[in-house]
C-alpha positions in Angstrom: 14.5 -25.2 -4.5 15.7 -25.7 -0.8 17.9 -22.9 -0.8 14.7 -20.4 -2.0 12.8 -22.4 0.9 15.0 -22.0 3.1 14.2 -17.6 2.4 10.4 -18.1 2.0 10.6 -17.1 6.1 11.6 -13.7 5.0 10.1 -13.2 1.6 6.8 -11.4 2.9 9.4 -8.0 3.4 10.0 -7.5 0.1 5.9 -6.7 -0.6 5.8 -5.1 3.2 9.2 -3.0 2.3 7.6 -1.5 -1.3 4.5 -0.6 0.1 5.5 0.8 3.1 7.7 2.8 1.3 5.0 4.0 -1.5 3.1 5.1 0.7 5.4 6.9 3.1 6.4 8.5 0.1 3.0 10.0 -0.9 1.7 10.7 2.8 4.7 12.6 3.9 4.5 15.2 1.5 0.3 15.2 2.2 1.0 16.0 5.5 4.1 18.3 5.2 2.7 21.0 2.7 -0.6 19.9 3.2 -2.1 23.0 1.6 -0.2 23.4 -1.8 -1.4 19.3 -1.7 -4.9 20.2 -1.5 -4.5 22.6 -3.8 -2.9 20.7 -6.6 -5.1 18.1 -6.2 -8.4 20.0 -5.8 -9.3 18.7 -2.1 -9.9 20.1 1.3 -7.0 20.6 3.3 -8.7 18.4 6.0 -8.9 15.5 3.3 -5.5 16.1 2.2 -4.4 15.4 6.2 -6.6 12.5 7.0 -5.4 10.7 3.7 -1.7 11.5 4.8 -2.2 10.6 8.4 -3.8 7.0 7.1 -0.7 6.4 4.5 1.8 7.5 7.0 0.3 5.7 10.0 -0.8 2.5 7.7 2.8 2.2 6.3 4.0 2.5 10.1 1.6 -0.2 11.2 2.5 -2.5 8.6 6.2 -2.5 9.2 5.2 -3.0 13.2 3.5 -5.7 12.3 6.4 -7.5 10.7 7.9 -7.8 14.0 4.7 -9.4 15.7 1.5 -7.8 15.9 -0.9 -9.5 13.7 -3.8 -6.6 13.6 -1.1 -4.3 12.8 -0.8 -5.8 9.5 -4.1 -6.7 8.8 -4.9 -3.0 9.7 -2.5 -1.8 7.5 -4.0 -3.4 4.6 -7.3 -2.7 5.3 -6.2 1.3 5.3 -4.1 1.0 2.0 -7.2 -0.8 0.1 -9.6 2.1 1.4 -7.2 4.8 0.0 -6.8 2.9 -3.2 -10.5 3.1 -3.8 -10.4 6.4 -3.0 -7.5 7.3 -5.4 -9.3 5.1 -7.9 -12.7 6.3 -7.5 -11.6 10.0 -7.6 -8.5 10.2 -10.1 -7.4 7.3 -12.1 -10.8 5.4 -13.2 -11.3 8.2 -15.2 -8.2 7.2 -17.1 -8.7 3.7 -17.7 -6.7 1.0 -17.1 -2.8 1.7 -18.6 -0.4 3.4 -16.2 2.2 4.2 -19.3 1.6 7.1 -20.9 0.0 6.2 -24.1 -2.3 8.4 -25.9 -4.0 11.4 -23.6 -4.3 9.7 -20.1 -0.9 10.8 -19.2 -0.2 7.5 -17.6 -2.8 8.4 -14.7 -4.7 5.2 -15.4 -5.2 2.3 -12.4 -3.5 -0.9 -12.6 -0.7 0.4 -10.0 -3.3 0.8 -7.5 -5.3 -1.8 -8.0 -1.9 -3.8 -7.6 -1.3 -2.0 -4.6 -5.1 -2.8 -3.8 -4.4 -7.0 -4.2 -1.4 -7.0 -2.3 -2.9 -4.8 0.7 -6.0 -7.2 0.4 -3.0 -10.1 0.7 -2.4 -8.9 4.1 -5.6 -7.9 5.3 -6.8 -11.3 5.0 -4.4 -13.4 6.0 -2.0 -10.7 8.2 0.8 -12.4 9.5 -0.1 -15.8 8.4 1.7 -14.9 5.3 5.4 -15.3 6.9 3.8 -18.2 9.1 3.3 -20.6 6.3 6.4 -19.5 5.0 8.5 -20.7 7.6 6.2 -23.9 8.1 6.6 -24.9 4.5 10.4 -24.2 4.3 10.4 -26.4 7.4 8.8 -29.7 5.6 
């Protein structure tokens, strides 16, 4: 148990790597062909941009904040849980709960985002704290 201790310091990348990199993956794109976005997804182009900007700049602002900046991260959640509603609300409630592809929902349903949802909530409320007590309880 030392030895995983003796990580807990770092542990708090592995959740601030994956979503970072989820949601670099969809904003890119959102902002990079913006239109044929929009279109696929029946939105205004604006939409499209703003969401893109927000994943982009929130999965920025959450790797800043690994290196210091406490609002960064607590930011960065906040932005992820507003798009997850959003992508929620507008798209996957609709499909219920499952993310595999079982019966007609195509594997559209939520529990990814509402995953993605807890863990951004993780660092909205407790921001870098999360490291912090890491390092504090490795240290006892």
């Amino acid at each position: 148990m030392n030895q995983l201790n003796k990580l807990s310091g770092i542990a708090h990348w592995l959740p601030r790597l994956s979503l970072a990199a989820i949601f670099l993956y969809h904003g890119f794109p959102k902002l990079a062909m913006s239109g044929d976005v929009a279109a696929m997804m029946g939105m205004p182009v604006f939409m499209v941009i703003m969401v893109g900007i927000v994943e982009v700049g929130g999965a920025l602002l959450l790797l800043w904040g690994g290196f210091g900046p406490d609002w960064a991260t607590r930011f960065a959640g906040l932005m992820f849980t507003a798009v997850m509603i959003g992508a929620i609300v507008m798209v996957h409630a609709q499909y219920g709960w499952s993310s595999i592809n079982m019966g007609n929902n195509g594997g559209r349903g939520m529990e990814f985002q509402v995953l993605i949802i807890t863990v951004s909530l993780l660092y909205a409320f407790k921001g870098n704290a999360i490291s912090q007590e890491a390092i504090e309880t490795a240290e006892d």
